[in-house]
DSSP file (Angstrom, degrees, kcal/mol; ACC not computed):
  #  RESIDUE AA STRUCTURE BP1 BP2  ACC     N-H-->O    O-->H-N    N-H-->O    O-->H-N    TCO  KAPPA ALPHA  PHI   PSI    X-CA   Y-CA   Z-CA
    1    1 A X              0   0    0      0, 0.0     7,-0.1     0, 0.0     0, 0.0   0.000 360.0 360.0 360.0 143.0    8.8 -137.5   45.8
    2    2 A X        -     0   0    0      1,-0.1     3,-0.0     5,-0.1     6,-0.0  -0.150 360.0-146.2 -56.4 174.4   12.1 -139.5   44.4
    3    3 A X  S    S+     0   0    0      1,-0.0     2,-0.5     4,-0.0    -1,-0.1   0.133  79.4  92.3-110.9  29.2   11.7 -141.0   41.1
    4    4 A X    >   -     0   0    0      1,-0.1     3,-0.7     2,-0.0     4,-0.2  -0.941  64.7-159.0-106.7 118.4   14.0 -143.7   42.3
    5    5 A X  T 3  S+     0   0    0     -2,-0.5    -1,-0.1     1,-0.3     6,-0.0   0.144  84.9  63.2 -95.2  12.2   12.2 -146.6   43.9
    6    6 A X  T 3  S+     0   0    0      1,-0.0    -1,-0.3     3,-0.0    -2,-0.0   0.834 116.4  35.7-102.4 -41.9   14.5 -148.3   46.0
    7    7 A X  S <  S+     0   0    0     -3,-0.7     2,-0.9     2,-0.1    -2,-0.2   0.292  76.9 118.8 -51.8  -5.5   14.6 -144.9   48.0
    8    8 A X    >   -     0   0    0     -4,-0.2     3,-0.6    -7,-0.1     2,-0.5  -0.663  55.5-162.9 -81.9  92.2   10.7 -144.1   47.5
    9    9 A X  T 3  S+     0   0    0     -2,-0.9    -2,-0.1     1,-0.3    -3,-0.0  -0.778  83.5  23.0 -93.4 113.2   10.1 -144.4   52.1
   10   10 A X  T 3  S+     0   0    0     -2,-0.5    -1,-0.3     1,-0.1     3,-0.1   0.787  97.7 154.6  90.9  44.4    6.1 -144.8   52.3
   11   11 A X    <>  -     0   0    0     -3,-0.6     4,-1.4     1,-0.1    -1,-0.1  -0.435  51.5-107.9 -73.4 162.9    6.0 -146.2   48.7
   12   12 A X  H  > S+     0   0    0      1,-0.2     4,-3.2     2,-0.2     5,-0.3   0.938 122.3  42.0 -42.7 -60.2    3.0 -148.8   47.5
   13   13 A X  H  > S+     0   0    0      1,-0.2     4,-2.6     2,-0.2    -1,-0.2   0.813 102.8  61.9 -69.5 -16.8    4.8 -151.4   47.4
   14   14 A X  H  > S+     0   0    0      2,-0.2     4,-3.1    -6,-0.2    -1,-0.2   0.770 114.9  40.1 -52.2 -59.5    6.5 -150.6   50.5
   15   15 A X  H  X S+     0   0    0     -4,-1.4     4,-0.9     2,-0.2    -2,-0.2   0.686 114.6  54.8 -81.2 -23.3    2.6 -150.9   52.2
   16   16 A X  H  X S+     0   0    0     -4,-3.2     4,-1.1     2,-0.2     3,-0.4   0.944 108.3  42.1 -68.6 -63.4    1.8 -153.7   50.1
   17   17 A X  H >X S+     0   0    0     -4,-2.6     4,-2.2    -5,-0.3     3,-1.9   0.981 115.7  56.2 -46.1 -49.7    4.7 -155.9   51.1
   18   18 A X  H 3X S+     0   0    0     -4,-3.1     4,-1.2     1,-0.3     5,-0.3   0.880 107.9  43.2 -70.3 -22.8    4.2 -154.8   54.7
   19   19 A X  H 3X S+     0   0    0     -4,-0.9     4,-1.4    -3,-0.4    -1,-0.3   0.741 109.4  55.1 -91.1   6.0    0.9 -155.7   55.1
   20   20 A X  H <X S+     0   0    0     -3,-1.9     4,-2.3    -4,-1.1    -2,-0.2   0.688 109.5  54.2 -88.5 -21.9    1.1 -159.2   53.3
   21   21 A X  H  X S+     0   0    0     -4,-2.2     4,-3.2    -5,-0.3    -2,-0.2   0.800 110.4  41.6 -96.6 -14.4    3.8 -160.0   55.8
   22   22 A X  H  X S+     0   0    0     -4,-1.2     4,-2.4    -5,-0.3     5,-0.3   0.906 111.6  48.4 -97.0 -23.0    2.0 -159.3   58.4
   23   23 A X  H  X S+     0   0    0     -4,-1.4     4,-0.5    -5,-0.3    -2,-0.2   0.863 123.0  48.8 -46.6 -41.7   -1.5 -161.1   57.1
   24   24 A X  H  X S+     0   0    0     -4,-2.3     4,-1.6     2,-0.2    -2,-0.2   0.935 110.1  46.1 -33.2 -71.8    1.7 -163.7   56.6
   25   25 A X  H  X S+     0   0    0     -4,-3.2     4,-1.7     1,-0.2     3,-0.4   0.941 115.7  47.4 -53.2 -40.4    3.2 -163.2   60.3
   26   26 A X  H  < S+     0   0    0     -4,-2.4    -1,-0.2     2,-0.3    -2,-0.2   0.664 105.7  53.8 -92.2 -20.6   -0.4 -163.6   61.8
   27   27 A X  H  < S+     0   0    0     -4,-0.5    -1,-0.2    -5,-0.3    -2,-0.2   0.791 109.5  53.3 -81.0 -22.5   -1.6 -166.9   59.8
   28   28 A X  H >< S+     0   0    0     -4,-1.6     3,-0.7    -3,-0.4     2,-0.3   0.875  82.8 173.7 -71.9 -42.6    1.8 -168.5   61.2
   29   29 A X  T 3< S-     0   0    0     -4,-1.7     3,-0.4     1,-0.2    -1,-0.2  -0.561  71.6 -17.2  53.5-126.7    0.6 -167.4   64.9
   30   30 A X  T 3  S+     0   0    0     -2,-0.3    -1,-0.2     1,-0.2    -4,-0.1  -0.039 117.4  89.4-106.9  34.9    3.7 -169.2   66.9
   31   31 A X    <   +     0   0    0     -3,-0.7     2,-0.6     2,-0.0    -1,-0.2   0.153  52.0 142.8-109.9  29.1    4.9 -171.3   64.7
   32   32 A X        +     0   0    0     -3,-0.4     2,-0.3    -7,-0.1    -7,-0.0  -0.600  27.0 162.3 -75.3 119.4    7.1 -169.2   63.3
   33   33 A X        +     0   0    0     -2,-0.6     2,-0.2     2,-0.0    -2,-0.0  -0.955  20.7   1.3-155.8 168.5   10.5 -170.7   62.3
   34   34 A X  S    S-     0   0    0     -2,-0.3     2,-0.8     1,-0.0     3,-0.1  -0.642 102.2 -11.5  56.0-126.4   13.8 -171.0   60.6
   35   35 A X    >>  +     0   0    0      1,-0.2     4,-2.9    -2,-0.2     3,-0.5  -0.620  61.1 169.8-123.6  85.1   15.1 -168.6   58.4
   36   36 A X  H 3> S+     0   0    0     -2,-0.8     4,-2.5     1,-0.3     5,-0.4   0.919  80.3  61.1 -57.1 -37.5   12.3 -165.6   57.3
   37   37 A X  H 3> S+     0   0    0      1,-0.2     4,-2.1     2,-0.2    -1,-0.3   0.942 106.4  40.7 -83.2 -21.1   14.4 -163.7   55.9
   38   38 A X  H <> S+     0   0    0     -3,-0.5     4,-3.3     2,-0.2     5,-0.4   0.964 114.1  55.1 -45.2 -52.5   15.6 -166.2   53.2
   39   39 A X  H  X S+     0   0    0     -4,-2.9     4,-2.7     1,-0.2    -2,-0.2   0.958 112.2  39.4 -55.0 -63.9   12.1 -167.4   52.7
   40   40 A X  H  X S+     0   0    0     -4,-2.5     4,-1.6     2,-0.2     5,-0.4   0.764 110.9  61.5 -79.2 -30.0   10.5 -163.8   51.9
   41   41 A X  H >X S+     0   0    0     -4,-2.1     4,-2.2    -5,-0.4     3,-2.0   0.990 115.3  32.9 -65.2 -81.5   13.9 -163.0   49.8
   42   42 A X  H 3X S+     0   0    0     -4,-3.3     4,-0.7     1,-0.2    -2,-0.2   0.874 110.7  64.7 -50.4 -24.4   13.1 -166.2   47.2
   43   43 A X  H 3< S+     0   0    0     -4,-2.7     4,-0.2    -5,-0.4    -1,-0.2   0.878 116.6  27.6 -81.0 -10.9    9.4 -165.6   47.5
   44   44 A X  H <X>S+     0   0    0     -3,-2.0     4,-2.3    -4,-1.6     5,-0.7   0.607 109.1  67.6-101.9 -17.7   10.0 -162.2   45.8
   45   45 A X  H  <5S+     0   0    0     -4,-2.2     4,-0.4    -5,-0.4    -3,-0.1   0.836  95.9  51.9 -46.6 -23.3   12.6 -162.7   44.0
   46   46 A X  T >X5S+     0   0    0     -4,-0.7     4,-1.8     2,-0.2     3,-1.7   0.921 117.1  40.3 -94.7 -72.6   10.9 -165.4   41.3
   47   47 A X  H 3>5S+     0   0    0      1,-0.3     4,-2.9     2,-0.3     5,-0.4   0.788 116.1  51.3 -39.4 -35.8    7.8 -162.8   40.4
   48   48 A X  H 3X5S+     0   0    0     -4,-2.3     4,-1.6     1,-0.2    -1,-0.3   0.975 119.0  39.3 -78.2 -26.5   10.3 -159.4   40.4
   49   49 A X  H <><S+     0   0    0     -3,-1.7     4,-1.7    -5,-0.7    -2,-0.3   0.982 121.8  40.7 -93.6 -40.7   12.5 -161.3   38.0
   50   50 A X  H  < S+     0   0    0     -4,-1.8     4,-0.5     1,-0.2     5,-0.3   0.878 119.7  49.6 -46.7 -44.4    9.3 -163.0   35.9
   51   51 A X  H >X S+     0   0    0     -4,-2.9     4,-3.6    -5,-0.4     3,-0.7   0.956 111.3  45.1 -66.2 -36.3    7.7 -159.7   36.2
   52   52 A X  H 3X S+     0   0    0     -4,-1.6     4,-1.7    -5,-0.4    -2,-0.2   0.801 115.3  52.1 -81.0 -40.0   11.0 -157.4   34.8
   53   53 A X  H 3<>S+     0   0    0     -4,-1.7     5,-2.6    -5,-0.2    -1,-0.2   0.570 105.3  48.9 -78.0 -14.4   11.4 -159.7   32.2
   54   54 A X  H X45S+     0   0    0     -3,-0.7     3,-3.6    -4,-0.5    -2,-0.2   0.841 110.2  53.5 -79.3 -57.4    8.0 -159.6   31.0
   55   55 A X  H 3<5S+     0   0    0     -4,-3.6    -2,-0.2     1,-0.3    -3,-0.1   0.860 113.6  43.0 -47.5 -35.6    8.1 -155.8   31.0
   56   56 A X  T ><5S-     0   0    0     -4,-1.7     3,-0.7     3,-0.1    -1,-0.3   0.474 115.9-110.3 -88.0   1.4   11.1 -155.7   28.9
   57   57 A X  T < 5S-     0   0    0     -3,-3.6    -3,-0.2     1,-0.2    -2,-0.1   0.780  70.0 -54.0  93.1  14.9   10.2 -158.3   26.6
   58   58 A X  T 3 <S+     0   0    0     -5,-2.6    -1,-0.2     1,-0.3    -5,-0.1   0.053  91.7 148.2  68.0  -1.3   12.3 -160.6   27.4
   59   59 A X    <>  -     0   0    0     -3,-0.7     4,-0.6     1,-0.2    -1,-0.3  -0.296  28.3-167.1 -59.9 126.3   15.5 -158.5   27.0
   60   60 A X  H  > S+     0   0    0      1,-0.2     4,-0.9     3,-0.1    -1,-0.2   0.605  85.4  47.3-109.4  -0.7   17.9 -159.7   29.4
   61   61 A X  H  > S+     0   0    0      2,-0.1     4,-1.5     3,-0.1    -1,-0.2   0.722 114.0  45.3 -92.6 -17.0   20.3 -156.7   29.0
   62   62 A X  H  > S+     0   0    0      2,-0.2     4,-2.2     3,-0.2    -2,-0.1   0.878 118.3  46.2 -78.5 -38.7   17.5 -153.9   29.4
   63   63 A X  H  < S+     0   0    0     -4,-0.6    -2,-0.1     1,-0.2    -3,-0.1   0.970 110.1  53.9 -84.1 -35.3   16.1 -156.0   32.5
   64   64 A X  H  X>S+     0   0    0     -4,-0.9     5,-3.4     1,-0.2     4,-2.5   0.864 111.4  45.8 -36.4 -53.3   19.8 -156.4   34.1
   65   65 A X  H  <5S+     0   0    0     -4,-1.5    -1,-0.2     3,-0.2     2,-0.2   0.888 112.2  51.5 -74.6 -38.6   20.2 -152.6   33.9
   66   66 A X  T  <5S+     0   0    0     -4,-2.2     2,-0.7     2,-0.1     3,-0.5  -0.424 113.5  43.6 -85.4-171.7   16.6 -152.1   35.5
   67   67 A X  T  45S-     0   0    0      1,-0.3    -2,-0.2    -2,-0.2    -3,-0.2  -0.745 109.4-122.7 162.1 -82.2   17.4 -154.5   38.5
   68   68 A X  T  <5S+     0   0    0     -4,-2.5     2,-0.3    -2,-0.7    -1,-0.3   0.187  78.7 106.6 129.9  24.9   21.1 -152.9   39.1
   69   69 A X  S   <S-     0   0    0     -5,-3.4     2,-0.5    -3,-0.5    -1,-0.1  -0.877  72.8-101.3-137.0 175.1   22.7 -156.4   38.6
   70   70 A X    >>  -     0   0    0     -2,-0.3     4,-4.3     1,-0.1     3,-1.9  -0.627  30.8-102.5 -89.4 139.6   24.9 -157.7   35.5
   71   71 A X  H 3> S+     0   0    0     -2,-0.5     4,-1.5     1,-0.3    -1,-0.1   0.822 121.7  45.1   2.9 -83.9   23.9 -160.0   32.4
   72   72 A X  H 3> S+     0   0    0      1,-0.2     4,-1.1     2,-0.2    -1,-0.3   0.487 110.6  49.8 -64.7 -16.3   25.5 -162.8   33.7
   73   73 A X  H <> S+     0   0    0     -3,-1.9     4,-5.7     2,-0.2     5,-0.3   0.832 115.8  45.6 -96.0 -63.3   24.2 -162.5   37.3
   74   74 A X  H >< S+     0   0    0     -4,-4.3     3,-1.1     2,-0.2     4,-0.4   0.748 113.2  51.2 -46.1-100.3   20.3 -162.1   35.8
   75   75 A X  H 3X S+     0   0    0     -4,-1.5     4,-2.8     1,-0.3     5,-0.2   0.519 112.1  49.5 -16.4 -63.6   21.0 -165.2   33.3
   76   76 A X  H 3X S+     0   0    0     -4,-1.1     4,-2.3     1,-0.2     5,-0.4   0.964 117.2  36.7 -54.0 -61.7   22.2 -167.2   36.4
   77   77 A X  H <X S+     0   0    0     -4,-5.7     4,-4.4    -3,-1.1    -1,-0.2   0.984 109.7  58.9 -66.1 -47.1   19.4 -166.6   38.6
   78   78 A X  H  >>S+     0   0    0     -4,-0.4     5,-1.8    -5,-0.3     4,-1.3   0.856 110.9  44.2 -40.5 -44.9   17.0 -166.6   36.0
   79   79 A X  H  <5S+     0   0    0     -4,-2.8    -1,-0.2    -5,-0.4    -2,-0.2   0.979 115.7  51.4 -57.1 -73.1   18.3 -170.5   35.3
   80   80 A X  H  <5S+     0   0    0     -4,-2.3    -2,-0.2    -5,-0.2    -1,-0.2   0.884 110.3  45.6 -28.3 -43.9   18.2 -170.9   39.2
   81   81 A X  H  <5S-     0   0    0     -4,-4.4    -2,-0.2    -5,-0.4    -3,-0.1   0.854 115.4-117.7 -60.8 -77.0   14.3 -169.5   39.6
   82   82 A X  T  <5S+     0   0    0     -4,-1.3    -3,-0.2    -5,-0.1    -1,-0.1   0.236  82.5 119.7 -52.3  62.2   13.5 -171.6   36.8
   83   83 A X      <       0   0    0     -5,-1.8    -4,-0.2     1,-0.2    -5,-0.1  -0.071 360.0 360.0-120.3  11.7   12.5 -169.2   34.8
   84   84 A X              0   0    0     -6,-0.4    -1,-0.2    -5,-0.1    -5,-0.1   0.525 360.0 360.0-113.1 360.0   14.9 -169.2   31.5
C-alpha cells in the first residue's frame, strides 16, 4: 500500500467520504441542485484546514508543506474559512 494519501485508491477516507455523500445524495432525493461540486469542496475544506492546523500546532509552515500549497496560499484561505 502507498504511504502517500492522495494516491491511497480504496483508502478510509476514500469510503468514508463516499458513503456520507451518498447518505448526503439520498436525504436530498430530487431536489438536487446547483453547484455540488463547490458545495462538497468548502464543506471539506474548513475541517481539513482546522484539522491540519490543529495537528501541527498551529504551525502554518509545517501545515502548508503537509497540504502541498504555499504559506501565503494557507494564510489566505485560512482568513477566508474563518479560521485565523
Amino acid at each position: 500500500m502507498s504511504s502517500d494519501p492522495v494516491s491511497a485508491a480504496g483508502s478510509p477516507l476514500r469510503e468514508h467520504v463516499a458513503r456520507a455523500v451518498r447518505r448526503y445524495l439520498a436525504d436530498l432525493g430530487d431536489t438536487v441542485t446547483g453547484d455540488l461540486h463547490a458545495f462538497f469542496l468548502r464543506e471539506l475544506e474548513e475541517p481539513l484546514f482546522r484539522e491540519v492546523m490543529a495537528h501541527f500546532g498551529g504551525n502554518q509552515t509545517r501545515a502548508a508543506a503537509a497540504l502541498g500549497i504555499n504559506r501565503a496560499t494557507l494564510r489566505k484561505r485560512l482568513r477566508d474559512l474563518g479560521l485565523n
